[in-house]
C-alpha positions in Angstrom: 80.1 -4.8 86.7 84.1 -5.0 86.3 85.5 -7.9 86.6 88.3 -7.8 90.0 92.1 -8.0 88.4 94.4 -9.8 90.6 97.9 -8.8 90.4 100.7 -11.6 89.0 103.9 -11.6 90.6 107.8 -11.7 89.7 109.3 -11.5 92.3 113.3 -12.0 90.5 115.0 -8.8 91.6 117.1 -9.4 88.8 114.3 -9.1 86.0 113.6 -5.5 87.7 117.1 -4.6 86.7 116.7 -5.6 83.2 113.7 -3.9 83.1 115.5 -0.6 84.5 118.2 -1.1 82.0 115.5 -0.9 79.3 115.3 -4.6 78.2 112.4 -4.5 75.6 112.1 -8.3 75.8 111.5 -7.7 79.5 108.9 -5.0 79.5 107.0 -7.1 76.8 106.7 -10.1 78.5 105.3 -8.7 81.5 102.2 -8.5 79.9 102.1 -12.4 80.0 101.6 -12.1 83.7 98.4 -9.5 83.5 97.5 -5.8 83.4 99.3 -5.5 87.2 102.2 -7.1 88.1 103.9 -7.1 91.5 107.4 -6.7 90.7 110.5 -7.0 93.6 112.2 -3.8 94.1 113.1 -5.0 97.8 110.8 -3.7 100.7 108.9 -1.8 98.8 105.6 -3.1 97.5 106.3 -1.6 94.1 103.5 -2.9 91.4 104.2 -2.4 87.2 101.0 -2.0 85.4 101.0 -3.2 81.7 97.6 -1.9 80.0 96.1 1.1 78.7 93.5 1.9 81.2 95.6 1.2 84.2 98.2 3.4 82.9 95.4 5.8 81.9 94.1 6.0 85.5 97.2 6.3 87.2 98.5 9.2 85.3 95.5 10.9 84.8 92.1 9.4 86.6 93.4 9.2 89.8 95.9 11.1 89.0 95.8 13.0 92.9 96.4 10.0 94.5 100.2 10.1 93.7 103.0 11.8 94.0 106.2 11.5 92.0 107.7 8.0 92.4 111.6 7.0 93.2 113.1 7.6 89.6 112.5 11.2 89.8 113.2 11.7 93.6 116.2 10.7 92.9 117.0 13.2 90.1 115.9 15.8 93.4 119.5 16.9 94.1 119.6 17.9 90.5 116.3 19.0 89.1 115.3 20.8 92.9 112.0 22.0 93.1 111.0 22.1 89.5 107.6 21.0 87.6 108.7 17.5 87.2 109.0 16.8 90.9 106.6 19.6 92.7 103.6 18.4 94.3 100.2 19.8 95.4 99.2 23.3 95.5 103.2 24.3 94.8 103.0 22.5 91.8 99.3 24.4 90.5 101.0 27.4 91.4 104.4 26.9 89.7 102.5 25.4 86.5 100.2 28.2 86.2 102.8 31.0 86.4 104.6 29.3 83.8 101.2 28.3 82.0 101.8 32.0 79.6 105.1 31.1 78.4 103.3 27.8 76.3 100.7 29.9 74.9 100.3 29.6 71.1 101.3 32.9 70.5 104.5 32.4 72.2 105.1 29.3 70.7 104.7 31.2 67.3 107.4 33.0 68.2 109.8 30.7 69.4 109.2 28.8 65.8 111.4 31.6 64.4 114.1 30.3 66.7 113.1 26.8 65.9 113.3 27.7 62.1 116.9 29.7 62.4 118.6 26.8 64.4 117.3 24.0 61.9 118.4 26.1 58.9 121.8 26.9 60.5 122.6 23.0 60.9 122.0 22.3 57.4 123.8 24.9 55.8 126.9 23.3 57.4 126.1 19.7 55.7 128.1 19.2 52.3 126.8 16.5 49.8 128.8 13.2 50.4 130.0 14.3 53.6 128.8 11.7 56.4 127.6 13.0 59.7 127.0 12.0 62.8 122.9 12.5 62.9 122.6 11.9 66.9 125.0 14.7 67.4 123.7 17.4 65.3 119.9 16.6 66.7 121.4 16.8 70.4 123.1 20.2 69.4 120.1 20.9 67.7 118.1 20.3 70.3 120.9 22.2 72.8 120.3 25.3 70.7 116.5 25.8 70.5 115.8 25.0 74.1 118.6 27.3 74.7 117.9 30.0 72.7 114.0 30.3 73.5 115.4 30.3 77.1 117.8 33.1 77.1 118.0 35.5 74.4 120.9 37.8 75.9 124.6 38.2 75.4 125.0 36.0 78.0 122.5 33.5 77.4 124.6 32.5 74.7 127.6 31.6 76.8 124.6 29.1 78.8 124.1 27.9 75.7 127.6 26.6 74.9 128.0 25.8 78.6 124.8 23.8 77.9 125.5 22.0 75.0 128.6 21.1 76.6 127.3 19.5 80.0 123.4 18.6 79.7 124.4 15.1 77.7 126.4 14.6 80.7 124.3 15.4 83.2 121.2 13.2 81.8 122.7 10.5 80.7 124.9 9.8 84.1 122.2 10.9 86.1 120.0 8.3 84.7 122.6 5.7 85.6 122.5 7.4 88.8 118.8 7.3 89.4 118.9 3.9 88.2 121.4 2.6 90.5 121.1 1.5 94.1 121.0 4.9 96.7 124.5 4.2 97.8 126.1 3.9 94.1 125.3 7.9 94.2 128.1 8.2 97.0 130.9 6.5 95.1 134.0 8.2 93.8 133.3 6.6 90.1 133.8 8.5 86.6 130.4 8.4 86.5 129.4 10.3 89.7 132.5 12.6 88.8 131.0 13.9 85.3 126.9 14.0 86.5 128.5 16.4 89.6 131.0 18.1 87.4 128.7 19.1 84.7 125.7 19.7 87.4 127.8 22.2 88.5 129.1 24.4 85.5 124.9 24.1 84.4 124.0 25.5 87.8 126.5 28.6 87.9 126.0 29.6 84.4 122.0 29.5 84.8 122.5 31.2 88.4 124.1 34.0 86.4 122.0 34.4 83.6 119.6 34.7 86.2 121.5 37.4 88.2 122.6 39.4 85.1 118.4 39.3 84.2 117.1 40.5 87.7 119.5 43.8 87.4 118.9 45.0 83.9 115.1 43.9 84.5 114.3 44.0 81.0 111.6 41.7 78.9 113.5 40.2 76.2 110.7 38.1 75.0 112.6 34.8 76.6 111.1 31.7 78.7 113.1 33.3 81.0 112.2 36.5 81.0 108.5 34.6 81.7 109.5 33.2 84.7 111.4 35.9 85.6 108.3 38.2 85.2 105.6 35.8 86.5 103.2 36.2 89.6 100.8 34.2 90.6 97.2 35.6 90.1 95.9 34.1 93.4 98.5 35.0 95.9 100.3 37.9 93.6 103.7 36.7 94.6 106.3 35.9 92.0 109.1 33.3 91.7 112.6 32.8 93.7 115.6 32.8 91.9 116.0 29.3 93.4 112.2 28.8 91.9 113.1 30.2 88.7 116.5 28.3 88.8 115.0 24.9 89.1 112.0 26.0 86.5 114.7 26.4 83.9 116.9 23.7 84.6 113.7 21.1 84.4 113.0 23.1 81.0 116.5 22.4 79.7 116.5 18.6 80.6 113.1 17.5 79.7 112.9 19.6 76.4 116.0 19.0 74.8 115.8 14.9 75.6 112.7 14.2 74.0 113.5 16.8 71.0 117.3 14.7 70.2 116.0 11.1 70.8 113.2 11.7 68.5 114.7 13.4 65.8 117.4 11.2 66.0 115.3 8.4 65.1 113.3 10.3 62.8 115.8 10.4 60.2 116.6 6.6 60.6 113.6 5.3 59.9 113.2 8.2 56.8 116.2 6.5 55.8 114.5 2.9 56.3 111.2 3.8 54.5 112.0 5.2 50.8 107.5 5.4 50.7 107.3 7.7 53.7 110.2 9.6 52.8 108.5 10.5 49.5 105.6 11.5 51.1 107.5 13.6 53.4 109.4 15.3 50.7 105.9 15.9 48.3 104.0 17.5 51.3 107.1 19.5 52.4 107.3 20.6 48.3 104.0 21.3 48.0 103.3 24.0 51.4 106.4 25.4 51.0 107.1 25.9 47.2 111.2 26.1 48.0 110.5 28.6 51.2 111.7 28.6 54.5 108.6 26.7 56.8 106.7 29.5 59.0 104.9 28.3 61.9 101.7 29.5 60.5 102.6 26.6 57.5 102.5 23.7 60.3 98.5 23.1 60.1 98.9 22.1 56.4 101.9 19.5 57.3 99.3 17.5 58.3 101.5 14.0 57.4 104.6 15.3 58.8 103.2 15.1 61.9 101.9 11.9 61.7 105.6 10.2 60.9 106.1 13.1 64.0 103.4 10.8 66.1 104.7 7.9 64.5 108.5 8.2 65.9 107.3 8.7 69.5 104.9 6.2 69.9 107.7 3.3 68.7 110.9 5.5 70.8 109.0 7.2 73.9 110.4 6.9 77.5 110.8 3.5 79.1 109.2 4.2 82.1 107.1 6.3 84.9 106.7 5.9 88.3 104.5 7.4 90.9 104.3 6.7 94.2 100.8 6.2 96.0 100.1 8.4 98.9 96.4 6.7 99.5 95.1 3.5 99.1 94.4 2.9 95.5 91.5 0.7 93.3 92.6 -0.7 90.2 89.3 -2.9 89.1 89.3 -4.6 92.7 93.5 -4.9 93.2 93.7 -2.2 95.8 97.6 -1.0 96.3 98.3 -0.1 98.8 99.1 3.9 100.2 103.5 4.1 99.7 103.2 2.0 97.2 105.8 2.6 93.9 104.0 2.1 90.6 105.7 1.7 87.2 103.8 2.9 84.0 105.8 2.6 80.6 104.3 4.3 77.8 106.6 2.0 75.5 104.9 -0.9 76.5 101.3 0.5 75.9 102.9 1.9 72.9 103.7 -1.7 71.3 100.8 -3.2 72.7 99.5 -5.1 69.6 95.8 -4.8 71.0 95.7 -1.3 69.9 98.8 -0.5 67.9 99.3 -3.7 65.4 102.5 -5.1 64.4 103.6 -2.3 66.8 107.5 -2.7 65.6 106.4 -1.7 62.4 107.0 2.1 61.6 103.3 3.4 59.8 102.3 6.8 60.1 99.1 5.8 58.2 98.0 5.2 62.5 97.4 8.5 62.6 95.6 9.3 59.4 92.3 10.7 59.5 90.7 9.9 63.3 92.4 6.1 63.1 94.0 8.0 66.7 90.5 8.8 68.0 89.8 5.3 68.0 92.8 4.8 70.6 91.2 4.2 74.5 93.1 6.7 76.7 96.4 5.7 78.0 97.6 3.5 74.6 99.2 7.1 73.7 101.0 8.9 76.0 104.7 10.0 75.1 104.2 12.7 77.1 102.9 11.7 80.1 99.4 12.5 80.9 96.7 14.6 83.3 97.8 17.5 85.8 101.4 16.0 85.3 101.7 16.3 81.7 104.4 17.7 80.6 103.9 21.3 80.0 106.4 21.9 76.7 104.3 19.2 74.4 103.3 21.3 72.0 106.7 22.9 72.0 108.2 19.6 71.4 105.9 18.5 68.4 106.4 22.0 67.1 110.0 22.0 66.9 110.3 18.5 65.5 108.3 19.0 62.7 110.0 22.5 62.0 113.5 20.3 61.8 111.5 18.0 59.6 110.4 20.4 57.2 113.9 22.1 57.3 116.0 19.2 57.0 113.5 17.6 53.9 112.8 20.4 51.6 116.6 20.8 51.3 118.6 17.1 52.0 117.7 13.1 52.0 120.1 11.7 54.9 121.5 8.2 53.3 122.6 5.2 55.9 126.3 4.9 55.7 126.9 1.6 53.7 127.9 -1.1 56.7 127.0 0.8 59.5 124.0 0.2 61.5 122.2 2.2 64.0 121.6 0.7 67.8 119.9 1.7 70.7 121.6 3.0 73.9 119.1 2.7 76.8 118.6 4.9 79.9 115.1 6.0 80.6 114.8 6.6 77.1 116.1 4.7 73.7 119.0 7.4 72.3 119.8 6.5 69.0 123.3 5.3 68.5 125.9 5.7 65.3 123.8 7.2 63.3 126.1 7.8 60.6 124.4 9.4 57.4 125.4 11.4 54.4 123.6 14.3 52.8 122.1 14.3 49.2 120.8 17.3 47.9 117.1 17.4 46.5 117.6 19.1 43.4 
């Protein structure tokens, strides 16, 4: 018989704000008040739960009984009607027409663009020169989304207006969602750039989109995936308003995760001369001095664990779902409009299953040391019908980089400079200034 958790309270609205700023010491100590505390987000019973099986059965057990919480509704305006805000039967349909453009045959073949973009970036590093990492993983990340999306003439002009306007748009548009409802309504800089480059994103997709529908060809794209789609129940296919908020929820949650995590990859490389070596005699060993192949990524078997490694310590803050029924968490029942806060970085650096969870160890994921892990202590991509669909496609092209970046080049710390974190619903790696060294 389970034991009825009741919920502790902190009621300061000005803790919520630090935690919504990304305050680490904030987030942590939450767990001093129990695994579901009632936090005051003003009229809103709004209720953050701090341990792996709550988080587990919010995202995934009783997964139905939310619907998408007020972070992302207010990313609506922007992200439309896309798989990170659909709900219900729209959202089976949607994630099932889109299902075939994840496959691992596809995925195979956007490796070769995975592969191309990573080996283009380093063949413009020169030994000695510094660089700054963040920025070439951002573009990085900029290209491959971009290129697996649209493979046409003009898909490459989306591409530089991408890489031009999606920093923009996510990093103000977290502010944004962040802020109080009326803060969106302000003539401020930061309003000025989220709308701005929201804009130039929409028309350039919108005519990609156009350009696609009248030459009607298969170019072996995501885009040409959506474009091509129908549902098997109904036989219908998708809107260009359909497929236009499809893509632009692609480009902002794929290219995110991809730059924070690479970005941090190569700091703590830098950080860890052991893991490094590792990296650099498992990447010597598959390849023997060739370009990686996606069909080499089963034998990289410790690349991905530094992989698993870098986004359980730097995953998103912060999840939220709102309850659309009454729900049970062992005897705590929330209420139906309730708001409910998961963070996977707090079950990531819960010492109870992750210990000395600031340390950086990909040994956590040697052997089945993960299997061990109750459900919900791992979850940097979400979890259950809501998962995020381009997983696989994210832990592909990070270790592709990876392999790229290490059979060729160590990237050295700049003496006196010093990496920090920038928060907005995730941890972007800030000055990350490196130099090359060749691995001869």
């Amino acid at each position: 018989m389970s034991v009825p958790v009741a919920p502790g309270r902190l009621p300061l609205l000005g803790h919520t704000v630090s935690l919504l700023r990304g305050r680490a010491d904030f987030t942590e100590a939450l767990r001093e008040h129990g695994e579901i505390v009632e936090v005051d987000l003003g009229p809103v019973p709004t209720y953050f739960v701090t341990s792996a099986r709550f988080t587990h059965q919010v995202l995934v057990t009783d997964g139905a009984k939310f619907r998408k919480g007020l972070l992302f509704e207010r990313f609506r305006p922007y992200l439309g009607n896309g798989l990170a805000l659909s709900e219900g039967s729209f959202h089976r349909r949607q994630r099932r027409m889109m299902q075939p453009a994840f496959t691992r045959d596809r995925i195979a073949q956007y490796a070769e663009a995975m592969v191309r973009a990573a080996t283009d970036l380093v063949d413009t590093w020169r030994p000695g020169e510094p660089r700054v990492v963040e920025n070439d993983m951002q573009a990085l990340a900029v290209t491959v989304v971009g290129e697996t999306l649209f493979s046409t003439e003009i898909g490459q002009r989306a591409i530089a207006e991408i890489r031009r306007s999606v920093f923009d748009v996510l990093r103000n548009g977290a502010v944004r969602a962040l802020s109080p409802a009326f803060v969106a309504r302000l003539p401020i800089p930061v309003n000025r750039k989220f709308d701005q480059a929201a804009e130039r994103m929409r028309a350039i997709v919108l005519e990609v989109i156009e350009s696609w529908r009248a030459e009607g060809a298969d170019h072996g794209d995501l885009l040409s995936t959506l474009l091509l789609a129908h549902d098997e129940e109904s036989g219908e296919g998708m809107s260009d308003q359909q497929v236009y908020d499809e893509v632009i929820t692609l480009l902002t949650a794929g290219i995110e995760t991809s730059a924070v995590a690479l970005g941090w990859l190569f700091h703590e490389l830098a950080q860890h001369p052991e893991v490094e070596r590792r990296v650099h005699a498992e990447v010597d060993e598959v390849l023997a001095g060739r370009p990686v192949a996606f069909g080499d990524l089963p034998r990289l078997g410790y690349l991905y664990q530094v992989v698993n490694e870098v986004l359980r310590k730097y995953p998103i803050w912060i999840l939220m779902r709102k309850a659309v029924e009454p729900v049970d968490l062992a005897g705590t029942v929330l209420p139906a409009g309730a708001e409910v806060i998961v963070s996977p970085h707090l079950v990531h650096h819960d010492p109870a299953h992750h210990p000395d969870p600031e340390r950086f160890d990909p040994d956590r994921w040697a052997g089945d040391r993960a299997a061990t892990l109750p459900r919900g202590a791992f979850v940097p991509f979400g979890g259950g019908a809501r998962q995020c669909i381009g997983n696989v496609f994210a832990q592909t092209e990070i270790v592709i980089a990876l392999a790229t970046v290490a059979a060729r080049w160590r990237l050295v710390q700049v003496p006196g400079t010093r990496a920090r974190a920038k928060f907005t619903t995730a941890a972007y790696p800030v000055d990350l200034l490196m130099t090359p060294v060749p691995r001869t």
